[in-house]
DOPAMI-599205 format. One record per residue (C-alpha): residue in three letters; chain; x, y, z. Coordinates in Angstrom, 1 decimal. Example, Ala and Ser with C-alpha at 12.3 -4.5 7.8 and 13.67 -1.06 7.14 Angstrom:
residues 2
<rec><type>ALA</type><mol>A</mol><u>12.3</u><v>-4.5</v><w>7.8</w></rec>
<rec><type>SER</type><mol>A</mol><u>13.7</u><v>-1.1</v><w>7.1</w></rec>
END
This chain:
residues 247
<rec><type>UNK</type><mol>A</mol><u>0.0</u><v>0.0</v><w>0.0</w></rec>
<rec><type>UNK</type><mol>A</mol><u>3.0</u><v>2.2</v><w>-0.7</w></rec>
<rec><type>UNK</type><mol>A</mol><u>2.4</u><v>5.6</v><w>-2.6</w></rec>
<rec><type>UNK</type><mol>A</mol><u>-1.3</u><v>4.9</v><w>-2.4</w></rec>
<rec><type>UNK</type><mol>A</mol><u>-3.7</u><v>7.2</v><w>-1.0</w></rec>
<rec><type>UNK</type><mol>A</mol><u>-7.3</u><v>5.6</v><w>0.2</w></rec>
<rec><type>UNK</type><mol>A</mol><u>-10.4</u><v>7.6</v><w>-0.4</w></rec>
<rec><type>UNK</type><mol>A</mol><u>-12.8</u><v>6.1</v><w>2.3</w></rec>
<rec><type>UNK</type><mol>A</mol><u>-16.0</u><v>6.8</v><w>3.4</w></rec>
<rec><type>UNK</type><mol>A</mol><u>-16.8</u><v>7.0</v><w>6.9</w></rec>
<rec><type>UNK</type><mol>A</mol><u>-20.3</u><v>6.0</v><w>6.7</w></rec>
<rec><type>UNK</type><mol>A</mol><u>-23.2</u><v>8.7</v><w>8.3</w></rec>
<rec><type>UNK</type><mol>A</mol><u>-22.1</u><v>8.5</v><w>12.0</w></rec>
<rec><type>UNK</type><mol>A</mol><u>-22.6</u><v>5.0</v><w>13.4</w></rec>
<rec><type>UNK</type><mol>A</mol><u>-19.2</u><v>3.5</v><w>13.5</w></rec>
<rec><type>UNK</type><mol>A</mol><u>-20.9</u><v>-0.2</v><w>13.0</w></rec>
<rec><type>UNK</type><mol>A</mol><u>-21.6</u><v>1.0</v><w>9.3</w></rec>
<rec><type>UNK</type><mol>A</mol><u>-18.4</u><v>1.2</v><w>8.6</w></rec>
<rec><type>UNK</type><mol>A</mol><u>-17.7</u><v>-1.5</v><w>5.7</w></rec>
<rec><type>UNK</type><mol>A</mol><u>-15.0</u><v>-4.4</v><w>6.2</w></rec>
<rec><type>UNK</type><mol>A</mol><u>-12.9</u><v>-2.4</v><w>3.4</w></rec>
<rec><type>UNK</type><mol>A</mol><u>-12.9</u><v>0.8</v><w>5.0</w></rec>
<rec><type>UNK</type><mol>A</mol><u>-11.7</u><v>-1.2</v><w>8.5</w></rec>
<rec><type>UNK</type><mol>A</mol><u>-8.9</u><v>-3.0</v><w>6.4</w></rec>
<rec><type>UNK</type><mol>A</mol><u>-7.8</u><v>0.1</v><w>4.9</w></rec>
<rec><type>UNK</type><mol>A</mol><u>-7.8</u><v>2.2</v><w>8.4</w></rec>
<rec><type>UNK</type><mol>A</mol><u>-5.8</u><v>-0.6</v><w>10.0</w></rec>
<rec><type>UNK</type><mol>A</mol><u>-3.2</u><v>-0.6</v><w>7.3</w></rec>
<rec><type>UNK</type><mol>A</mol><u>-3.0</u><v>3.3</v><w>7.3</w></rec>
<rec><type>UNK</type><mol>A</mol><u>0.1</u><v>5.5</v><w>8.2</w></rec>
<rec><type>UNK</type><mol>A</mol><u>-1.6</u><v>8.6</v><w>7.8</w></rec>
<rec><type>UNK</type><mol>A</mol><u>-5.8</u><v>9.6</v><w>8.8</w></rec>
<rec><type>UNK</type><mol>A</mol><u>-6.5</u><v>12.4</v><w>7.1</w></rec>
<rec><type>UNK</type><mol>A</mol><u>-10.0</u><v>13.0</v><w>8.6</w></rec>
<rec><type>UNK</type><mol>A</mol><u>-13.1</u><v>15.3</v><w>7.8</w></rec>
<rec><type>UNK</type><mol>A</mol><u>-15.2</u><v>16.9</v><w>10.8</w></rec>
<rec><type>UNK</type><mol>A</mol><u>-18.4</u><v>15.2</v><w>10.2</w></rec>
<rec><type>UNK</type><mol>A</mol><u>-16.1</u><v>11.5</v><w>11.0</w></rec>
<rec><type>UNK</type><mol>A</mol><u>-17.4</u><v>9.8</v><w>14.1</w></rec>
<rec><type>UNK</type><mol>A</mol><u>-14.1</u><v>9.9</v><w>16.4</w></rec>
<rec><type>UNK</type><mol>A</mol><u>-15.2</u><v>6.2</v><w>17.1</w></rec>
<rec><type>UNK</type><mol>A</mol><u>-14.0</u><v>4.6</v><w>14.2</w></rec>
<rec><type>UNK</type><mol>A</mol><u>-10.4</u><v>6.0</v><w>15.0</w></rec>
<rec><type>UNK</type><mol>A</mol><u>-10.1</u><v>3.0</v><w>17.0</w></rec>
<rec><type>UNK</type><mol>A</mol><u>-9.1</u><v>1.1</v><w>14.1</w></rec>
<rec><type>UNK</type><mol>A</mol><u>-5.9</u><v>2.5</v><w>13.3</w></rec>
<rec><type>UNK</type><mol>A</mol><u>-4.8</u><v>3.0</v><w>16.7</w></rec>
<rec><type>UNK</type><mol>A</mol><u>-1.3</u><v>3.7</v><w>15.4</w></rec>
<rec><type>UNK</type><mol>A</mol><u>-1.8</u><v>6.1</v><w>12.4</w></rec>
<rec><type>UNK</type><mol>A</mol><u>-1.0</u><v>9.8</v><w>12.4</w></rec>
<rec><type>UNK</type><mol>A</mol><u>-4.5</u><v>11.6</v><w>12.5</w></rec>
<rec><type>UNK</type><mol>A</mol><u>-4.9</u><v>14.9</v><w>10.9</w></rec>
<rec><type>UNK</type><mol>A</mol><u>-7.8</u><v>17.0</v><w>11.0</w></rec>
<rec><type>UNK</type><mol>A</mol><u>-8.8</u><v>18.5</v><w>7.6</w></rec>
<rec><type>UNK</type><mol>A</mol><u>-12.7</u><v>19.9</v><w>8.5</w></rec>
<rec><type>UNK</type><mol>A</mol><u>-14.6</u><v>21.3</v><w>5.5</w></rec>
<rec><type>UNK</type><mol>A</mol><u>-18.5</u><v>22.4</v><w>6.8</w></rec>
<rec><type>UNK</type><mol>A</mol><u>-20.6</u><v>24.8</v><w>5.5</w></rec>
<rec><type>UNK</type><mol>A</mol><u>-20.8</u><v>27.8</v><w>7.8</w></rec>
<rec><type>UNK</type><mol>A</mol><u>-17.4</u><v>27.0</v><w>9.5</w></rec>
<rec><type>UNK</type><mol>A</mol><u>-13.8</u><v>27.6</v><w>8.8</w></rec>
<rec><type>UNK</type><mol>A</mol><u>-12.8</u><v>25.0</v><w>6.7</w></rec>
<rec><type>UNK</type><mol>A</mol><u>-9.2</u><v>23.5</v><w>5.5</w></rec>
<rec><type>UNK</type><mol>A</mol><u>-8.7</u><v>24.5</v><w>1.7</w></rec>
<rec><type>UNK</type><mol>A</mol><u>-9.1</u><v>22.4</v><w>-0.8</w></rec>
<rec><type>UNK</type><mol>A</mol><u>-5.8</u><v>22.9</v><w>-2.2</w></rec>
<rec><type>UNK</type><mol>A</mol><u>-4.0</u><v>22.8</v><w>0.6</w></rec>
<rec><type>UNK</type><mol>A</mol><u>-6.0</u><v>19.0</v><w>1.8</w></rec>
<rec><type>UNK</type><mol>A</mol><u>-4.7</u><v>17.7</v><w>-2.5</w></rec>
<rec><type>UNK</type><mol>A</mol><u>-1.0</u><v>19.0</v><w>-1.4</w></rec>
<rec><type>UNK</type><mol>A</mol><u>-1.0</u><v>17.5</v><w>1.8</w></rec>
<rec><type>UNK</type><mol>A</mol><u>-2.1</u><v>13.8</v><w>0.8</w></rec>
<rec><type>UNK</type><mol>A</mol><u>0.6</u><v>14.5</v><w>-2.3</w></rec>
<rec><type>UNK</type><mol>A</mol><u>3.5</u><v>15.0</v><w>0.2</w></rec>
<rec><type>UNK</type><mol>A</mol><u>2.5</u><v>12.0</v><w>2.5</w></rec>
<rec><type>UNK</type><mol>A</mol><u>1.9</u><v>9.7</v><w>-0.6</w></rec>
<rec><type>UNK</type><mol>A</mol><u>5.3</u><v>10.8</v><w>-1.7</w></rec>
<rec><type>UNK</type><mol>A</mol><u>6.9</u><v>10.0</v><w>1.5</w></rec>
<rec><type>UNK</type><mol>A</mol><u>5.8</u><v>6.5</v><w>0.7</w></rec>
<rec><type>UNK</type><mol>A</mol><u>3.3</u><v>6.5</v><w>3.4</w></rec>
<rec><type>UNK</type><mol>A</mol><u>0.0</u><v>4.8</v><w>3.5</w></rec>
<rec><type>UNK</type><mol>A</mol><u>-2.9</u><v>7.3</v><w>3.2</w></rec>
<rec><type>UNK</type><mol>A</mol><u>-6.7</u><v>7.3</v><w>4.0</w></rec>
<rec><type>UNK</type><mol>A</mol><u>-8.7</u><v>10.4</v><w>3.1</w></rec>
<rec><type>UNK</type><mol>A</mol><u>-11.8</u><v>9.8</v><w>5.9</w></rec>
<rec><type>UNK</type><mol>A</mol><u>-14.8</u><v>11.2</v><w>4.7</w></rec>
<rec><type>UNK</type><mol>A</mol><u>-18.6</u><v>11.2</v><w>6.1</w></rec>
<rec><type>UNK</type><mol>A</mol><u>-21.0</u><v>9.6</v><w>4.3</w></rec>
<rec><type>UNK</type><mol>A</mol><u>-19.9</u><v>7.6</v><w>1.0</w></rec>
<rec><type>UNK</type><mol>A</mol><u>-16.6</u><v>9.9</v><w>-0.8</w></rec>
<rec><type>UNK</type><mol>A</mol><u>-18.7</u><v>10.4</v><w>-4.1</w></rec>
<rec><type>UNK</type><mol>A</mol><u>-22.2</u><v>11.6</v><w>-2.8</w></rec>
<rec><type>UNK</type><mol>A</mol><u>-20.9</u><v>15.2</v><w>-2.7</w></rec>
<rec><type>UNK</type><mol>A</mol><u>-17.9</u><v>14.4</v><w>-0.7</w></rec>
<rec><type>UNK</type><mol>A</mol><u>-15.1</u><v>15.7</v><w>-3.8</w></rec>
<rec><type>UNK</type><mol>A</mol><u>-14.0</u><v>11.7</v><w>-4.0</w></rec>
<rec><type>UNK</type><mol>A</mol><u>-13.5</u><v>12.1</v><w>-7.6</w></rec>
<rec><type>UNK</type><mol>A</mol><u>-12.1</u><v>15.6</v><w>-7.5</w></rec>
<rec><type>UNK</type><mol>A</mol><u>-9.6</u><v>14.3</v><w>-5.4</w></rec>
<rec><type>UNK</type><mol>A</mol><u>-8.9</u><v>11.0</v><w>-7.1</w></rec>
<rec><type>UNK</type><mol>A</mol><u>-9.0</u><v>12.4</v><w>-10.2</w></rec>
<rec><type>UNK</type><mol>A</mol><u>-6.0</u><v>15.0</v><w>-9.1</w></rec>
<rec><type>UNK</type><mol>A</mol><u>-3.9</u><v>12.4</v><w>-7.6</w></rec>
<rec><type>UNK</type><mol>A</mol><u>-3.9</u><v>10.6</v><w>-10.6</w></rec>
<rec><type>UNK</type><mol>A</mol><u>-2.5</u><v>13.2</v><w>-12.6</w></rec>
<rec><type>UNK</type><mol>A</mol><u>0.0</u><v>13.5</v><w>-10.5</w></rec>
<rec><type>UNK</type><mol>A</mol><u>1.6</u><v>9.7</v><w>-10.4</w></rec>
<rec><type>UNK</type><mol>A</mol><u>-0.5</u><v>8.7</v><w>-7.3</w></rec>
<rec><type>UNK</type><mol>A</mol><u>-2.7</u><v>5.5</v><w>-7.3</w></rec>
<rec><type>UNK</type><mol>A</mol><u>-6.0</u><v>5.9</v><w>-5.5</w></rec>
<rec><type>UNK</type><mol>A</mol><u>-8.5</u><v>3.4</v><w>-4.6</w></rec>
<rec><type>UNK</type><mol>A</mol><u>-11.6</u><v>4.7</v><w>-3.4</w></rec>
<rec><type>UNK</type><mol>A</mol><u>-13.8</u><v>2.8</v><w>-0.5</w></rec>
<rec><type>UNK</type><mol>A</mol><u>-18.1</u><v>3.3</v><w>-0.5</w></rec>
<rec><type>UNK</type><mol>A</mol><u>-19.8</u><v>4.5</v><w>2.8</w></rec>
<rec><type>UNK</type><mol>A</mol><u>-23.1</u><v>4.1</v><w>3.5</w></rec>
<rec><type>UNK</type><mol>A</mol><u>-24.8</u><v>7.9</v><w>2.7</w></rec>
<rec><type>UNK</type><mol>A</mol><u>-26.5</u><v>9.8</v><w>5.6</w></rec>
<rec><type>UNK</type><mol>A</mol><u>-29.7</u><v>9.8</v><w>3.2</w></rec>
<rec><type>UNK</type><mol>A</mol><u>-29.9</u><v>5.9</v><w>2.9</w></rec>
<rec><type>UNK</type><mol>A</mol><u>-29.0</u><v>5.7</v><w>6.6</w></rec>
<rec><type>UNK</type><mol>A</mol><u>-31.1</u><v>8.3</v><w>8.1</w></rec>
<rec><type>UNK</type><mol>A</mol><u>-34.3</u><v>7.0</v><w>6.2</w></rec>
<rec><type>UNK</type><mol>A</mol><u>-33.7</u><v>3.7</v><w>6.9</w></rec>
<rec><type>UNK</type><mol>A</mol><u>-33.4</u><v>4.5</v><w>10.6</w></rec>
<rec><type>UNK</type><mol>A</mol><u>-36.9</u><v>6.4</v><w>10.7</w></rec>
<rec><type>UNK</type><mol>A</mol><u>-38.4</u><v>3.0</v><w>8.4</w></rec>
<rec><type>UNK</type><mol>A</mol><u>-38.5</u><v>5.2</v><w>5.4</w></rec>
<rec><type>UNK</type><mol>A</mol><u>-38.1</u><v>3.1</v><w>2.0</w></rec>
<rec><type>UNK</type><mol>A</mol><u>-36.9</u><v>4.9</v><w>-0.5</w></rec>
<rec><type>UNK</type><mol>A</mol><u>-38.0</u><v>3.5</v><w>-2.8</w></rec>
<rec><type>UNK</type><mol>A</mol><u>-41.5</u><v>1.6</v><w>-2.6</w></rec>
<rec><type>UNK</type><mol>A</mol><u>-42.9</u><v>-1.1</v><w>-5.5</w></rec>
<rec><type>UNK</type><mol>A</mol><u>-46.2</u><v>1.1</v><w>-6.7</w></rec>
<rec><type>UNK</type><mol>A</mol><u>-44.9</u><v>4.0</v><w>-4.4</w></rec>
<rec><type>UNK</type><mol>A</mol><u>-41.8</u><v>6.0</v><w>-5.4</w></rec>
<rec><type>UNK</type><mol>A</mol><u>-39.6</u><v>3.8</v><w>-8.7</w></rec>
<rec><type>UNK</type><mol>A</mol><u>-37.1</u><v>6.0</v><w>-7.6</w></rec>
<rec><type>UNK</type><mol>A</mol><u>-34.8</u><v>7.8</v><w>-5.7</w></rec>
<rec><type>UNK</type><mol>A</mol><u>-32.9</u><v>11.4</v><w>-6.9</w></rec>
<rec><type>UNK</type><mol>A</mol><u>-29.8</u><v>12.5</v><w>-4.5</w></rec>
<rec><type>UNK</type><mol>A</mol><u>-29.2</u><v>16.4</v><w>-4.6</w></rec>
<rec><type>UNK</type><mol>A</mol><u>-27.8</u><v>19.4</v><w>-2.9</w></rec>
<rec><type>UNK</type><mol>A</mol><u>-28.8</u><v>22.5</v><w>-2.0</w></rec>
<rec><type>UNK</type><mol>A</mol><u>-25.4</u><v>23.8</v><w>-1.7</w></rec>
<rec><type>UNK</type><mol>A</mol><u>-24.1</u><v>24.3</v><w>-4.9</w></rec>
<rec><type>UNK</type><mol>A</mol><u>-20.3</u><v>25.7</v><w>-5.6</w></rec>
<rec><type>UNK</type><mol>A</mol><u>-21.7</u><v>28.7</v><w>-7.7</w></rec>
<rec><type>UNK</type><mol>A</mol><u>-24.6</u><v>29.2</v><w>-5.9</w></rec>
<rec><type>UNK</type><mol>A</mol><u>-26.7</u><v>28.2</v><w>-8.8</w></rec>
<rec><type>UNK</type><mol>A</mol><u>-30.5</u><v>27.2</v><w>-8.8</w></rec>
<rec><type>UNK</type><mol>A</mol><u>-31.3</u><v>23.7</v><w>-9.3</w></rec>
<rec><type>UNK</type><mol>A</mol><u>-33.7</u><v>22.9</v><w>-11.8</w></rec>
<rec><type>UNK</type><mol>A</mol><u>-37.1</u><v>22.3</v><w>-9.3</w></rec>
<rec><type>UNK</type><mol>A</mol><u>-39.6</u><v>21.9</v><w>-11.6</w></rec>
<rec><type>UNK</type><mol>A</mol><u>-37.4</u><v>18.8</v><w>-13.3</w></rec>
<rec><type>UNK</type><mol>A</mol><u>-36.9</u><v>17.7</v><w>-9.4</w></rec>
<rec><type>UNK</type><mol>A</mol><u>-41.0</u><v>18.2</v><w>-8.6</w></rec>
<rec><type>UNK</type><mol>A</mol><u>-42.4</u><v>16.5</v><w>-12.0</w></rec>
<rec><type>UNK</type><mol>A</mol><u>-39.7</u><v>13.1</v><w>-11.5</w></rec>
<rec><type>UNK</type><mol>A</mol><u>-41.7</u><v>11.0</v><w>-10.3</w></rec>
<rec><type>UNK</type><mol>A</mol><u>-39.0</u><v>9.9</v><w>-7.5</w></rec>
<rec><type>UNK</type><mol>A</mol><u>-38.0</u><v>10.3</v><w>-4.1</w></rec>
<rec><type>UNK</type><mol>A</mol><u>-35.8</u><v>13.2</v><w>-3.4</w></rec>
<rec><type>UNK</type><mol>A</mol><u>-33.1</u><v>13.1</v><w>-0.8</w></rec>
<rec><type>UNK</type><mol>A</mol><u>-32.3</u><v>16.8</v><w>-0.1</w></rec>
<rec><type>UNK</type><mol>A</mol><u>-28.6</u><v>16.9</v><w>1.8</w></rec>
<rec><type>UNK</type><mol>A</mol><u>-27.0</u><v>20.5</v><w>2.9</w></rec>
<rec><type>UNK</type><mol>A</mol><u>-30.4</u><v>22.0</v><w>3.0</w></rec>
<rec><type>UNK</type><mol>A</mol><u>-31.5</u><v>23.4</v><w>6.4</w></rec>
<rec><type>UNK</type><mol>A</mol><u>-30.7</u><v>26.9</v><w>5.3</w></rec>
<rec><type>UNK</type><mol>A</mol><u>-32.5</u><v>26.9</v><w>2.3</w></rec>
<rec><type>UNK</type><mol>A</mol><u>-35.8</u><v>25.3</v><w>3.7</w></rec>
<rec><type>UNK</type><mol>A</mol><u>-37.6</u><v>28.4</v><w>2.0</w></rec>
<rec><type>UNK</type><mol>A</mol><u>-35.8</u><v>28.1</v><w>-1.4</w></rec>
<rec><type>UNK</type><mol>A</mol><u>-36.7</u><v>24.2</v><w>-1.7</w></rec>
<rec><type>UNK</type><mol>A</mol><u>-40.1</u><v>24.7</v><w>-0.8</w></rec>
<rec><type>UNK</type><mol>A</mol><u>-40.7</u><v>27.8</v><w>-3.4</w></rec>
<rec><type>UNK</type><mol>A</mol><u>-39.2</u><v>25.8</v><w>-6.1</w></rec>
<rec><type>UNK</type><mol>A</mol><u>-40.9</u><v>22.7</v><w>-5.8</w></rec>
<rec><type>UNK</type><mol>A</mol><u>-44.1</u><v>24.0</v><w>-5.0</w></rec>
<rec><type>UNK</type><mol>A</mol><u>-43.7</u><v>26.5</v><w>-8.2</w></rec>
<rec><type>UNK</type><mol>A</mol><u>-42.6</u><v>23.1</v><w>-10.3</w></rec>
<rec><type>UNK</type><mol>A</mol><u>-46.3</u><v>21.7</v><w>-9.4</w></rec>
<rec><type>UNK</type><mol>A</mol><u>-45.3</u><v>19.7</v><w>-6.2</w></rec>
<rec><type>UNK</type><mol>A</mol><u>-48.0</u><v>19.4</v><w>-4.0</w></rec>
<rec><type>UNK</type><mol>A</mol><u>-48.1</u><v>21.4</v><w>-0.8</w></rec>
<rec><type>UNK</type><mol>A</mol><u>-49.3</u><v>18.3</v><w>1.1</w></rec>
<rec><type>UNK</type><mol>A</mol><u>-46.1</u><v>16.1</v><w>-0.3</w></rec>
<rec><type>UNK</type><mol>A</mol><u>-45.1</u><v>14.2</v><w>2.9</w></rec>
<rec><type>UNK</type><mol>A</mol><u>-41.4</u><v>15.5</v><w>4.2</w></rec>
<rec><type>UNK</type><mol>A</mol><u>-39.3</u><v>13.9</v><w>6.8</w></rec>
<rec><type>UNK</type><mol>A</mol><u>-36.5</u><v>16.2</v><w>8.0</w></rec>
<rec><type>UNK</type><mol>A</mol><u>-33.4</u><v>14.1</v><w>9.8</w></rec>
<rec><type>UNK</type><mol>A</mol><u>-30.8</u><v>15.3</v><w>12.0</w></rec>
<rec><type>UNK</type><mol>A</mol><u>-27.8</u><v>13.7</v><w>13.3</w></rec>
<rec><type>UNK</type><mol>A</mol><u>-28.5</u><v>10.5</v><w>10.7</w></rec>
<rec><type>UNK</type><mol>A</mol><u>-27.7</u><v>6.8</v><w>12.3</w></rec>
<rec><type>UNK</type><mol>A</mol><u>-26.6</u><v>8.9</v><w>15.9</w></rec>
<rec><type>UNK</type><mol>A</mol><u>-27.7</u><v>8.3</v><w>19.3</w></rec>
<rec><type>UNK</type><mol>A</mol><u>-28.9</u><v>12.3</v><w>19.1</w></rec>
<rec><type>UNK</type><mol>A</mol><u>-30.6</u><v>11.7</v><w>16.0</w></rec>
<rec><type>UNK</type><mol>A</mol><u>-34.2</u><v>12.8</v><w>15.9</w></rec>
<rec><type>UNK</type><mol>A</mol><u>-37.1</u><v>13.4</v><w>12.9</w></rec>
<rec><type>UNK</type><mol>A</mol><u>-39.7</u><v>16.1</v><w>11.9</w></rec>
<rec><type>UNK</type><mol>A</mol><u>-42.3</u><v>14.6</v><w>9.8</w></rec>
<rec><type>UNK</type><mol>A</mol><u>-43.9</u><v>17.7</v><w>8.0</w></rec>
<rec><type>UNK</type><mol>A</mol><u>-45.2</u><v>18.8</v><w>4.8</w></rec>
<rec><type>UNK</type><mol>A</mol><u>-43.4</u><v>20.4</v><w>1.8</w></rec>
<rec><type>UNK</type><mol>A</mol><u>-45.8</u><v>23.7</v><w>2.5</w></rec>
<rec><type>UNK</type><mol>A</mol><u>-45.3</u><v>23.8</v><w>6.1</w></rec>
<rec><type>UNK</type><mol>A</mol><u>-41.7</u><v>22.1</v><w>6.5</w></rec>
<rec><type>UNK</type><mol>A</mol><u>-40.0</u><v>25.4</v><w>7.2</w></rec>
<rec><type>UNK</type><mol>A</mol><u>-42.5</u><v>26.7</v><w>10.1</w></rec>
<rec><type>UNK</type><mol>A</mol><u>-42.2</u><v>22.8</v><w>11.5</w></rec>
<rec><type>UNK</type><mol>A</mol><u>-38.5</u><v>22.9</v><w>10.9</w></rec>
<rec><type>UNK</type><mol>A</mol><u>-38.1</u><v>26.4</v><w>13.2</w></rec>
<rec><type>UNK</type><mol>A</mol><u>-40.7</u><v>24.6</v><w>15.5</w></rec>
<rec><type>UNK</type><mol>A</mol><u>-38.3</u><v>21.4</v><w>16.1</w></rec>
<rec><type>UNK</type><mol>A</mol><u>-35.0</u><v>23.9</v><w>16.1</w></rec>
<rec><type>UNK</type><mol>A</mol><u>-33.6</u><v>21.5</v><w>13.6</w></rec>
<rec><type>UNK</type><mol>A</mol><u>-30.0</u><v>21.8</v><w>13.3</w></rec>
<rec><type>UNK</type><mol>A</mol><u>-27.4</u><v>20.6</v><w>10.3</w></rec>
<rec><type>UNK</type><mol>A</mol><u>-26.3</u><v>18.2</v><w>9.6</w></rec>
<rec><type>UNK</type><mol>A</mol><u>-29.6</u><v>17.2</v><w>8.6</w></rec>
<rec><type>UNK</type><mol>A</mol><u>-31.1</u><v>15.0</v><w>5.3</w></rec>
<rec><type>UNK</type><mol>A</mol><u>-34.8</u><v>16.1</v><w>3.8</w></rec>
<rec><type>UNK</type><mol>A</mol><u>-36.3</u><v>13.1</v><w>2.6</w></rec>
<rec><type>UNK</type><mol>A</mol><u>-39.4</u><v>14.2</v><w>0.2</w></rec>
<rec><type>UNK</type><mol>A</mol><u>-42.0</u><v>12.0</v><w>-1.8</w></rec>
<rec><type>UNK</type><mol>A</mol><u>-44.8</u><v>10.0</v><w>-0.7</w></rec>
<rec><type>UNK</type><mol>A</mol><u>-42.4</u><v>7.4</v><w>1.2</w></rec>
<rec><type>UNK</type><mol>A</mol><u>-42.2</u><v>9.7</v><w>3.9</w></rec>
<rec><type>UNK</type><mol>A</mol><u>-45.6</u><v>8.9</v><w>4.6</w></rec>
<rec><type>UNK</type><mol>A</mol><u>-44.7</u><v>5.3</v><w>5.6</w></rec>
<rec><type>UNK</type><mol>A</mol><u>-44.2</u><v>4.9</v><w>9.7</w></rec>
<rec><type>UNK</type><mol>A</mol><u>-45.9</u><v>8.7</v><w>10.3</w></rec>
<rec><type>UNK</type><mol>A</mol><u>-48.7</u><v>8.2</v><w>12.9</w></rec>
<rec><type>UNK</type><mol>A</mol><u>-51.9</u><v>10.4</v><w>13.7</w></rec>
<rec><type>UNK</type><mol>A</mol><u>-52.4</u><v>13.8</v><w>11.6</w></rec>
<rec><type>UNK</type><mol>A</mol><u>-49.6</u><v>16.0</v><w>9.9</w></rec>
<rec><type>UNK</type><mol>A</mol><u>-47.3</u><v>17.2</v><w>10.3</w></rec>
<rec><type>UNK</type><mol>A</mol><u>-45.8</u><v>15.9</v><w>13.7</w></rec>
<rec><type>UNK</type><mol>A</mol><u>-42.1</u><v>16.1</v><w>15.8</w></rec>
<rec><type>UNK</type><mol>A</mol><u>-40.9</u><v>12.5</v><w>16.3</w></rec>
<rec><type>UNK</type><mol>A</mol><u>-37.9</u><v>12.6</v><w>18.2</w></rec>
<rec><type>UNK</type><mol>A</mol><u>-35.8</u><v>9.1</v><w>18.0</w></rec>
END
């Protein structure tokens, strides 16, 4: 595993979804180079690596991008054994390609390692199929965090016919509503809103798309947090919507 830099994901937060791969990888590795959203708990399995912090959040100070692609250069150079730790899976918005594909051009192999996504996770925790036979024939992952700032295309997103999984969107509750409801969503569309996916501290708002940002205010959600929007999130609510379900 010399000269080799490991692009693994993390999974959402429970350290037991952390694949076989990713626990091979970790006890093999030299150097952890590890993303804030990381559960500390799956540390344990590379007891003897060097552990570097290189945080990137929205809202926070974050370790440049640049500066994370020259540090995993130098250590691969040194011949040491490398694992980029990221939450979630590394290429569901995580830059896992970004980053392979810059290593490669510059003589380093890369082999990258799935996680287990906070949306898969995070539904599956509140019994949320995402997709259901006669239900939802699909899912659709998306951000509301773009790089440029840029719109996505909501009345594409509304008219799909899928489940949307919504990550990076607790600031823009307004924004996602607006657009899908102006793409000819329904106002009644069932939303589930997840914090803290797969944690002890997570919890769930079941709402709907019209209401979701007064229920979301309501319930003080908090990032990180997964929307999970389509007819699915109907499946396990109880009583009258919308309602605060805390796990």
């Amino acid at each position: 595993m010399n000269a080799k830099v490991w692009l693994v994901g993390a999974g959402p937060g429970d350290p037991e979804l952390l694949t076989l791969k990713a626990v091979k990888a970790l006890n093999q590795a030299e150097i952890v180079m590890i993303d804030d959203l990381v559960n500390p708990a799956v540390l344990e399995h590379c007891p003897n690596a060097r552990v570097v912090s290189v945080g990137k959040r929205g809202g926070c100070r974050s370790t440049p991008q640049a500066f994370i692609h020259r540090l995993m250069l130098r250590y691969a150079r040194q011949g040491k054994c490398v694992v980029r730790l990221k939450g979630g899976d590394p290429c569901i918005f995580g830059r896992g390609s970004e980053e392979a594909d810059w290593l490669g051009a510059h003589g380093i192999e890369v082999e990258l390692v799935n996680g287990i996504t906070a949306g898969l996770a995070g539904a599956t925790n509140c019994s949320i199929p995402l997709t259901l036979r006669g239900v939802a024939r699909g899912v659709t992952l998306v951000t509301a965090h773009t790089q440029d700032d840029s719109s996505l295309n909501w009345q594409a997103l509304a008219q799909s016919g899928t489940t949307l999984v919504v990550y990076m969107g607790v600031a823009k509750l307004a924004d996602i509503r607006d657009g899908l409801l102006a793409g000819g969503m329904s106002g009644e569309m069932p939303v589930a809103m997840i914090e803290n996916a797969s944690l002890p501290a997570q919890r769930e708002c079941r709402s709907q798309l019209g209401a979701m940002q007064e229920d979301a205010t309501a319930f003080a959600l908090k990032s990180p947090a997964i929307l999970v929007i389509g007819e699915v999130a109907r499946t396990s609510a109880q009583n009258s919507m919308p309602q605060l379900l805390h796990a």
